[in-house]
C-alpha positions in Angstrom: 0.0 0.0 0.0 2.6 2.4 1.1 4.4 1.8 -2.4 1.4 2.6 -4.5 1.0 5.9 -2.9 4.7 6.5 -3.2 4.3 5.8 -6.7 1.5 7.6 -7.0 2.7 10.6 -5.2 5.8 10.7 -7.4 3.2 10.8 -10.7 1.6 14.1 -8.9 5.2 15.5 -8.7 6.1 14.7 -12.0 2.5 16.5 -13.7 3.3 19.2 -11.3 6.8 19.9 -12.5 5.5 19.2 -16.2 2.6 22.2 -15.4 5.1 24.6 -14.2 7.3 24.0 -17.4 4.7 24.6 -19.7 3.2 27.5 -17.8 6.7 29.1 -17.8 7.1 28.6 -21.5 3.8 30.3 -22.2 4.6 33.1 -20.3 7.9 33.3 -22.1 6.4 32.9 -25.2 4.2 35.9 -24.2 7.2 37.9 -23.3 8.6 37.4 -26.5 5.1 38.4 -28.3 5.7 41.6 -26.5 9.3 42.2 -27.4 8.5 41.5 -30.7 5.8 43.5 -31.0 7.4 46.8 -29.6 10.3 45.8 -32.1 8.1 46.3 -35.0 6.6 48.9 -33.6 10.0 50.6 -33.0 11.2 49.7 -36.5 8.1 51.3 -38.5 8.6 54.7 -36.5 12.3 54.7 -37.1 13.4 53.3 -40.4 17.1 54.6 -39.8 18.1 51.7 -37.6 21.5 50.8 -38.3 21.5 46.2 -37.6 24.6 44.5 -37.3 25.5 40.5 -38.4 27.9 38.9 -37.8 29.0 35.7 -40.2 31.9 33.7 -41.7 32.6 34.1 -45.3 32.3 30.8 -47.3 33.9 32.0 -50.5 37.5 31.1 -49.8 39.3 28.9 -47.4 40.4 31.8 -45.2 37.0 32.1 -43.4 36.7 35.5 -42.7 34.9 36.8 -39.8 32.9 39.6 -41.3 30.9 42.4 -39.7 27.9 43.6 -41.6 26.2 46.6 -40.7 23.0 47.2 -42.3 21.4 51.1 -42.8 18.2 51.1 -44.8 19.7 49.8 -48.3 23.4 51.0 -47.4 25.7 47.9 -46.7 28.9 48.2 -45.2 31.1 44.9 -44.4 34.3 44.6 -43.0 36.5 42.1 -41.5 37.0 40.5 -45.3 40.3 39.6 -47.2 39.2 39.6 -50.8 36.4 41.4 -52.7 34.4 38.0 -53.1 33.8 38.8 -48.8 32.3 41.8 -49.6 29.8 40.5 -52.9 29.1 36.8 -50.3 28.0 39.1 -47.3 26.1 42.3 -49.2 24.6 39.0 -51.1 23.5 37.0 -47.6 22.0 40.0 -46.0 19.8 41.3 -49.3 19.0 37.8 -51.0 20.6 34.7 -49.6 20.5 32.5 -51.7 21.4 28.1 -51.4 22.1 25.4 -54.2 19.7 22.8 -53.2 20.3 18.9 -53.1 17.5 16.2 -53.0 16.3 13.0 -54.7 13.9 12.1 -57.5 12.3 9.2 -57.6 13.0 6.7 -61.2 11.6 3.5 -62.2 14.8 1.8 -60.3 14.8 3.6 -57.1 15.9 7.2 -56.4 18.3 9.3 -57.4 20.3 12.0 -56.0 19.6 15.6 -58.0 20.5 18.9 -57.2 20.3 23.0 -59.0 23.4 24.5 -61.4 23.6 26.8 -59.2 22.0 28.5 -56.2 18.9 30.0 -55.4 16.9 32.2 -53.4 16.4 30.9 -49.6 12.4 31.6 -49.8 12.3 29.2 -52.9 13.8 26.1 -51.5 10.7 24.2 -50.6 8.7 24.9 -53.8 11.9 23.2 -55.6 11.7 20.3 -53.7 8.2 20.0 -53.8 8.7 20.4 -57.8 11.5 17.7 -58.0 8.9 15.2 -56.2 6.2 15.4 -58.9 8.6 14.0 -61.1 8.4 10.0 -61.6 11.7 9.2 -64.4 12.3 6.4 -66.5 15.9 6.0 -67.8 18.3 9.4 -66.6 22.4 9.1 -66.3 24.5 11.4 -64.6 24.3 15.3 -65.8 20.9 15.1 -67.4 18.7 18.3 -66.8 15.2 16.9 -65.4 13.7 20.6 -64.9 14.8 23.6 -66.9 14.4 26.8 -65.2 12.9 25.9 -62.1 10.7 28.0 -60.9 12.0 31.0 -63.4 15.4 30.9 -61.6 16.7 30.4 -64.7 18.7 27.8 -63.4 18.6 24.1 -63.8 17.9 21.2 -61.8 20.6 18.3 -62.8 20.9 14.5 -61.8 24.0 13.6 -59.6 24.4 10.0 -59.8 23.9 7.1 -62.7 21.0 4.4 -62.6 
């Protein structure tokens, strides 16, 4: 008898102690509603605000740490040791873009695809979703299975044989 209510009193603890956690995290998620909010409303009355980002530059095998400071449409970067620094950083800030890598399914399993070249972040999903209404018979290596995906203007090429 005397185990069962142990047992029984440890369940009550552990709801408890599950309660309080998700109480807390609503009233953090609350707190952040409200951040937020007075954020935006911060940002519509002053447009000037000057954000800074800090990132690695992927263009080279240096790895620079860059500094971007951001002022309305002005973009100022430093912290680079070549120009291609400067074009990767203004680039990630305004438009980042990705290559993307998936697989399309063929009549002997799947295959690995990916894009020419990259694209923009927000389009990523709507690729993939495009690469999986395709069903392929017969593709090799290098053969382009959507042209101009989703008016990218870039390609979306098969990476391995059948």
């Amino acid at each position: 008898m005397a185990i069962k209510q142990t047992k029984t009193t440890e369940k009550n603890q552990k709801t408890q102690t599950q309660k309080l956690k998700v109480e807390k995290s609503l009233s953090q998620r609350k707190e952040i509603k409200k951040v937020s909010a007075q954020s935006a409303k911060n940002n519509v009355t002053n447009k000037t605000t000057t954000q800074t980002r800090h990132m690695i530059c992927i263009m080279c095998p240096m790895g620079c740490s860059l500094t971007v400071k951001v002022d309305g449409e002005n973009v100022e970067v430093t912290g680079n040791g070549c120009n291609r620094g400067v074009v990767f950083a203004k680039e990630e800030v305004t438009c980042p873009k990705r290559i993307v890598t998936t697989s399309v399914k063929t009549e002997h399993g799947v295959r690995s695809c990916k894009t020419t070249a990259p694209i923009p972040k927000n389009l990523i999903f709507d690729c993939v979703k495009e690469v999986e209404k395709l069903r392929l018979k017969d593709v090799k290596y290098g053969d382009i299975i959507i042209k101009n995906v989703l008016g990218t203007g870039v390609d979306v090429v098969v990476t391995a044989n059948c």
